[in-house]
C-alpha positions as CSV (number, residue, x, y, z in Angstrom):
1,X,-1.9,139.4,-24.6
2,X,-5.3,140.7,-22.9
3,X,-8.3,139.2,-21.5
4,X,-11.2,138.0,-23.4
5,X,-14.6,139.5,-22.0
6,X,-15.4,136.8,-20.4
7,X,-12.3,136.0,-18.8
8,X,-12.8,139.6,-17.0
9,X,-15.8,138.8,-16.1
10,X,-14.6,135.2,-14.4
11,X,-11.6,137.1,-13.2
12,X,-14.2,139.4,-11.2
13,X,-16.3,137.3,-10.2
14,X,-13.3,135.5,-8.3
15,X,-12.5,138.8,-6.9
16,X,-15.8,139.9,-5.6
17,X,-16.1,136.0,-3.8
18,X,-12.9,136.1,-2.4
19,X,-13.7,139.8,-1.0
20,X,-17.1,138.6,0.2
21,X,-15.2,136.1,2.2
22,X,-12.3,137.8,3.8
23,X,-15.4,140.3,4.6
24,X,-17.4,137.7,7.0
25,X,-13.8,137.0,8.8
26,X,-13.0,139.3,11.8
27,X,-9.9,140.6,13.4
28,X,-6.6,138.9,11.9
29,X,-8.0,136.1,9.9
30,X,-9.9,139.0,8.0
31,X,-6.3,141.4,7.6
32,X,-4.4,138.0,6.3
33,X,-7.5,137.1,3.8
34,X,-7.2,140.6,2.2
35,X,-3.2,140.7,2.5
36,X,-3.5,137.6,0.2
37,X,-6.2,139.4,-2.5
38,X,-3.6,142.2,-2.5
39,X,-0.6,140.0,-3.0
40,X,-3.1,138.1,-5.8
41,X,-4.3,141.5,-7.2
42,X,-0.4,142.8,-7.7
43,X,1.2,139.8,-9.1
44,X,-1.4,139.5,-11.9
45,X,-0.4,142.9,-12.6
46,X,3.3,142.1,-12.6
47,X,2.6,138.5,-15.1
């Protein structure tokens, strides 16, 4: 079954905060925060 609009939308908005936050981090913090978006981003395409 697929997303609603808005539950893009909220689904986005998630995204772009969690990329505005691994994007203030430096050095290894900020490789491990967007490791962890990946690894997010592929298993909700694998559900």
């Amino acid at each position: 079954m697929g997303m609603t609009d808005s539950q893009f939308k909220a689904f986005v908005r998630f995204l772009i905060d969690a990329l505005k936050d691994a994007k203030e981090e430096a050095g290894e913090k900020k490789d491990q925060k967007l490791d962890k978006i990946l690894e997010n981003l592929q298993s909700s395409l694998e559900d």
